[in-house]
N, C-alpha and C positions, 0 to 999 in steps of 0.2 A: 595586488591585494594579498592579502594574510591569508597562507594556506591553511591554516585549522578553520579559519572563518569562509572560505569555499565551501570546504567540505560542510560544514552546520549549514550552511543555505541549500546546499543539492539533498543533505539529511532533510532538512526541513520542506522542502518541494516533494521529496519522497513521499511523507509521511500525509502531508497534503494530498497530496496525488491519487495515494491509497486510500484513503479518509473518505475522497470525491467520489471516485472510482467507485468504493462498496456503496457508499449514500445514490450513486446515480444510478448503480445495477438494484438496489432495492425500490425504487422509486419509479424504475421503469418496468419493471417483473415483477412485482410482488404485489397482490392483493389486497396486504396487510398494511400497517403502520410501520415505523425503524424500529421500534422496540418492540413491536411484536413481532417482528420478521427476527429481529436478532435474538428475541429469549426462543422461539421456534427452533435457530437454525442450533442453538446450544442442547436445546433440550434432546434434537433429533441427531446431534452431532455432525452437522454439515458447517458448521463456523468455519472450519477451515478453507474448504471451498467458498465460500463467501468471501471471505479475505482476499484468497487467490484472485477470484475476479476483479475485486477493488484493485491489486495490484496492477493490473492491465495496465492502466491510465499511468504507471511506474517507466513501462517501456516508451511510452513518449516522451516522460522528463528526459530521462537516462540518451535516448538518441538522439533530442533536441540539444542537449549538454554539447553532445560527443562533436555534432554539427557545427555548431558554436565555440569549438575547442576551448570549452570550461572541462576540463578532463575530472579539476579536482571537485566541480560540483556532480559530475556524474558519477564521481565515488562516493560522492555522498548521499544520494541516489540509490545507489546500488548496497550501500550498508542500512537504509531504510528496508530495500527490500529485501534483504539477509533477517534481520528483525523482524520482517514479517514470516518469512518462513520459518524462522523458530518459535515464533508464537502457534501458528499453523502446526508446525511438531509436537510443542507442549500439548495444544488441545486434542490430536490425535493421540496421543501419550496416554494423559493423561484424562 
């Protein structure tokens, strides 16, 4: 298969992953609703650790890849999770 097109599927399993990840740590922890859990965690500036957590569910694409010697969708993967951590930096930044 077409290496730029691995990598967009492990990017997009990433991004997924993250998506699930945060959707299922606020759905199991949180009191609230997703929009109100997410304007909370902006307001009190914890988004970034929220992300973080979503990320979690990243380390199982990423090692299932690696398992499955898809190396190039585990970079893909692993540049999802690079994007999250500089969204993570921005909003600590910023």
């Amino acid at each position: 298969m077409n290496k730029k097109k691995e990598i967009l599927i492990g990017f997009a399993v990433g991004l997924i992953a993250n998506i699930l990840g945060t959707l299922l740590y606020i759905l199991l922890f949180s009191e609230f609703g997703i929009l109100e859990t997410f304007e909370m965690a902006i307001e009190q500036e914890h988004i970034g650790s929220l992300l973080a957590l979503g990320a979690l569910l990243n380390l199982i694409a990423f090692f299932g890849f690696l398992k499955l010697r898809r190396d190039q969708r585990a970079r893909g993967v692993l540049m999802a999770t690079l994007l999250t951590a500089l969204i993570i930096l921005y909003y600590k930044i910023f």
